[in-house]
C-alpha positions as MATLAB code, in Angstrom:
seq = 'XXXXXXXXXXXXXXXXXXXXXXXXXXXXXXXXXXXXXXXXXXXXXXXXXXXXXXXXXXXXXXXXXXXXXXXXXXXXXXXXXXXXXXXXXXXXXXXXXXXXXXXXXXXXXXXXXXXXXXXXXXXXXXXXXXXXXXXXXXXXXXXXXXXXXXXXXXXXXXXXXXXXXXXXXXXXXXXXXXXXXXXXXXXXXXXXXXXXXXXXXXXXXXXXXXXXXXXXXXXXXXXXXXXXXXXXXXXXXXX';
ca = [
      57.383   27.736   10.683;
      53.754   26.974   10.527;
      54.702   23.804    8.439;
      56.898   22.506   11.140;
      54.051   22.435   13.770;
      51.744   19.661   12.109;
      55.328   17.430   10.984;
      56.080   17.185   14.961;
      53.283   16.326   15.688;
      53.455   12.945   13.362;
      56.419   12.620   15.463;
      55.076   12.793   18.307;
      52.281    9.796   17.804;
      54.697    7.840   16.099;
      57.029    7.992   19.344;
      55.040    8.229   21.917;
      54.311    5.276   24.207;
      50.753    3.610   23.942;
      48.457    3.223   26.552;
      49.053   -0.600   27.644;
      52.871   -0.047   29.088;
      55.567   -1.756   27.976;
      54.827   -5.982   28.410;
      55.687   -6.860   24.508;
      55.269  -10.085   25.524;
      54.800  -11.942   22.186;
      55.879  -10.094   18.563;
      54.995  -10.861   14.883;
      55.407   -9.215   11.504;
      52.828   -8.689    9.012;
      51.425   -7.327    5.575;
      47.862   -5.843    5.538;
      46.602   -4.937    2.416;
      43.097   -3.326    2.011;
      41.199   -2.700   -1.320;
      38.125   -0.087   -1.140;
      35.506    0.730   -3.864;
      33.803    4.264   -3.453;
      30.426    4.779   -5.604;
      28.266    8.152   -5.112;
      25.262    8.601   -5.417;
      25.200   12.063   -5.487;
      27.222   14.887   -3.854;
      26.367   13.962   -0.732;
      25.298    9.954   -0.338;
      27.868    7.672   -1.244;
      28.770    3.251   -0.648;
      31.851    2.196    0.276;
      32.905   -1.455    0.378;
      36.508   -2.554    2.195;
      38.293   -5.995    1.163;
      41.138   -6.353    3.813;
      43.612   -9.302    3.312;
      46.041   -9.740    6.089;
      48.606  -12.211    6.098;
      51.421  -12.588    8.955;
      54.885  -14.582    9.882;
      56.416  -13.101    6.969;
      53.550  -13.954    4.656;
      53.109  -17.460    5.669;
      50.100  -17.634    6.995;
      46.886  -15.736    7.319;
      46.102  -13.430   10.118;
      42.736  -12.103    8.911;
      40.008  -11.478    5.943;
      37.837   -8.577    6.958;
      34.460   -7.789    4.311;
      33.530   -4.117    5.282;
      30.787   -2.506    3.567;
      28.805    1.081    4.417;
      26.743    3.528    3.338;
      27.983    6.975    4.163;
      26.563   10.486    4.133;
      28.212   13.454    4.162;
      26.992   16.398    6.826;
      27.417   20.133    6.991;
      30.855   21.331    8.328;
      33.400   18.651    7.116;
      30.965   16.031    8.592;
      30.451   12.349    7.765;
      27.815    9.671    9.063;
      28.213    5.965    8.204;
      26.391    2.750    9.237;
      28.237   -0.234    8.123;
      28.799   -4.031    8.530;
      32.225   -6.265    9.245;
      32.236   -9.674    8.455;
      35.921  -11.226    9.941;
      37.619  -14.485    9.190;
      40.194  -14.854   12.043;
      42.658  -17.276   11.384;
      44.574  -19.472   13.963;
      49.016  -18.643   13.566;
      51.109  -19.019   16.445;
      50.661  -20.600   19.728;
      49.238  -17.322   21.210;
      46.689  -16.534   18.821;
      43.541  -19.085   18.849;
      43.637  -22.197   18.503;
      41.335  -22.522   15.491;
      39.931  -19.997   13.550;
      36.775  -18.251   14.103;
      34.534  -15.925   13.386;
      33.182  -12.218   13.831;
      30.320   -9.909   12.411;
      29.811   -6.253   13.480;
      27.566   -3.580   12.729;
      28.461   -0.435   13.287;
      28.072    3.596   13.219;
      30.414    6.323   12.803;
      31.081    9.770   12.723;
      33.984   11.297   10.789;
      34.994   14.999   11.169;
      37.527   16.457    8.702;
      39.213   20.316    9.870;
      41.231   21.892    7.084;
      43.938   24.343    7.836;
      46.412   26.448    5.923;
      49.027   23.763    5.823;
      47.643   20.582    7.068;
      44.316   18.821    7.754;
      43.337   16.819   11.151;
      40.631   14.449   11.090;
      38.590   12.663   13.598;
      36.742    8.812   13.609;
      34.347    7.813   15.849;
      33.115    4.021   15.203;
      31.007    2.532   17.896;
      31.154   -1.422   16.829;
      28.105   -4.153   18.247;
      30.202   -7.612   18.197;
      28.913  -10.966   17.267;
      31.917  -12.998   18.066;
      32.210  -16.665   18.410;
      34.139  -18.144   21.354;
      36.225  -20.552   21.300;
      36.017  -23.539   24.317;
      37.285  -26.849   25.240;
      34.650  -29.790   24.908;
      35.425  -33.368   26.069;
      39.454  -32.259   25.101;
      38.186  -31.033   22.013;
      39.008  -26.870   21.038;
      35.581  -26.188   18.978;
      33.711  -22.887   18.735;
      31.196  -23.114   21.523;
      28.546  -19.668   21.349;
      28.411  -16.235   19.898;
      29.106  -13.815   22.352;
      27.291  -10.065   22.146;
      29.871   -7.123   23.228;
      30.654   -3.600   22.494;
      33.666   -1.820   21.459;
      34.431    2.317   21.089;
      37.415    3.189   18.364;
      38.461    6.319   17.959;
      41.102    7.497   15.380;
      43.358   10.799   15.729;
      44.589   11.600   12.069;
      46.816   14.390   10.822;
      47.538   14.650    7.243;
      50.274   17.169    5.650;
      50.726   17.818    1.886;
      54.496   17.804    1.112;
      54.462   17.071   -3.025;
      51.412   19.669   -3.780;
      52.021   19.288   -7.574;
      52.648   15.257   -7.201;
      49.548   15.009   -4.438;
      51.791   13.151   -1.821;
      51.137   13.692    2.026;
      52.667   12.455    4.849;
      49.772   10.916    6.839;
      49.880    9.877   10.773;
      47.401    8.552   13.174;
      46.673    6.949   16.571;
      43.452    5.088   17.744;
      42.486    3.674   20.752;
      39.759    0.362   21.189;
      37.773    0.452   24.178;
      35.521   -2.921   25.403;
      32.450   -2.111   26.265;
      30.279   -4.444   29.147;
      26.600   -4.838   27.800;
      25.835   -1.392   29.123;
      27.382    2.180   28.254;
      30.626    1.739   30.901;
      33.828    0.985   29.244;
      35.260   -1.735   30.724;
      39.016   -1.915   29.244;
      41.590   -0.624   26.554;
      41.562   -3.008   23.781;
      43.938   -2.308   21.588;
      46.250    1.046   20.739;
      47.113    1.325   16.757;
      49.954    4.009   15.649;
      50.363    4.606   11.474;
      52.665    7.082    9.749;
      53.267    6.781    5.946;
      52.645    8.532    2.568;
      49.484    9.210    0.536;
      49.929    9.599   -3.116;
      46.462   10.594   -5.021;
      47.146    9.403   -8.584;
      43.895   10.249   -9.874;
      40.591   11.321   -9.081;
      39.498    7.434   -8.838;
      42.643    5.995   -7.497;
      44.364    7.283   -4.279;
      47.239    4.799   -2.508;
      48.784    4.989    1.423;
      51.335    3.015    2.360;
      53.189    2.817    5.616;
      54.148    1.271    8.912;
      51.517    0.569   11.372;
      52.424   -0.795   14.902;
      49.910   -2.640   16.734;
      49.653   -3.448   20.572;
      46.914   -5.768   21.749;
      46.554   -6.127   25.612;
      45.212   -9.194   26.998;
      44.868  -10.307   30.918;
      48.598  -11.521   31.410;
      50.432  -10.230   28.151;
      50.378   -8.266   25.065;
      50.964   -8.982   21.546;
      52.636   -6.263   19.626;
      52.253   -6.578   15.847;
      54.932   -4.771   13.219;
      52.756   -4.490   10.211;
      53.536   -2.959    6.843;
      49.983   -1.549    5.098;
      49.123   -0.603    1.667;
      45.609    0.655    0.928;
      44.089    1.449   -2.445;
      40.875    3.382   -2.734;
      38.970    3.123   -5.887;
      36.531    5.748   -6.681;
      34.027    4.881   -9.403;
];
């Protein structure tokens, strides 16, 4: 019985509705695939470095390139600090994405928290992100990037994870996160974006561990949101 607790769970943030209602104004499909090299240091100190190529419509076009580097250090009690830095190529694909592409860098910290239980394991991230993103303006009928804009933006990541192949080391893996916008000071000042993953994690070595899985995306905006049906596959490469 206790096994069935944590598996309805994934059900439950896999179903349930996000936080935006239900405007699905405009739909695409995608394929995100992420590459990450781990290095330690030493028990505790490790790097980590993210290469995330997105591509959308099928695989016709780009969506995004995201360069995500960090140093990380692990804490007392399942613990994890990171400080880390985004650099994002945003690419221009359908009439309600932007009109040309542009550009975002981020710093960032972070606080993961891991809890282990008998039959499952729930996990926490915190990332608080400080935006450098360029906007994009009409001059003289001309769409050009105009300024960099300074904002701030809260994620935070609900993950359970359940072995189910012990001896194969496969686990089903689930998660939700929220985006909040930040104004320039600490009050939030809307919900971003709502993400919702469930899939399988197969650890085929002590260096290589692979999840793959669906991951359904809603981005609000003013007047509509854009919902985004995206299949991911991440490989994480531990030197």
């Amino acid at each position: 019985m206790n096994k069935i607790y944590p598996l309805i769970l994934i059900l439950v943030l896999f179903a349930s509705k996000t936080l935006f209602g239900q405007n699905e104004d405009y739909m695409h499909s995608s394929s995100w695939n992420t590459l990450t090299v781990k290095a330690h240091f030493n028990e505790k100190l490790f790097i980590k470095n993210e290469f995330n190529f997105r591509r959308t419509n099928f695989l016709q076009d780009w969506e995004q390139i995201v360069l995500r580097p960090s140093v990380q250090y692990k804490l007392e009690n399942g613990l994890t600090a990171a400080i880390g830095y985004s650099h994002i190529q945003n690419y221009s694909y359908s009439n309600f994405s932007s009109p040309i592409d542009f550009k975002e860098n981020n710093l960032w910290q972070q606080f993961f928290i891991k809890q282990t239980f008998k039959h499952f394991d729930i996990s926490h991230r915190i990332r608080f992100e400080e935006r450098f993103k360029e906007n994009v303006g009409l001059v003289d009928d001309n769409t050009i990037i105009t300024d960099t804009e300074y904002s701030g933006r809260l994620r935070y990541r609900f993950i359970v994870t359940v072995p189910i192949l012990k001896k194969r080391h496969i686990s089903a893996i689930a998660y939700d996160e929220v985006f909040l916008d930040f104004e320039k000071g600490l009050q939030p000042k809307s919900l971003n974006q709502n993400w919702i993953f469930i899939g399988l994690r197969f650890r085929e070595s002590d260096h290589i561990t692979i999840t793959s899985g669906y991951h359904h995306i809603n981005i609000s905006r003013d007047d509509f949101s854009i919902i985004n049906h995206v299949w991911e596959t991440s490989l994480i490469y531990t030197l």
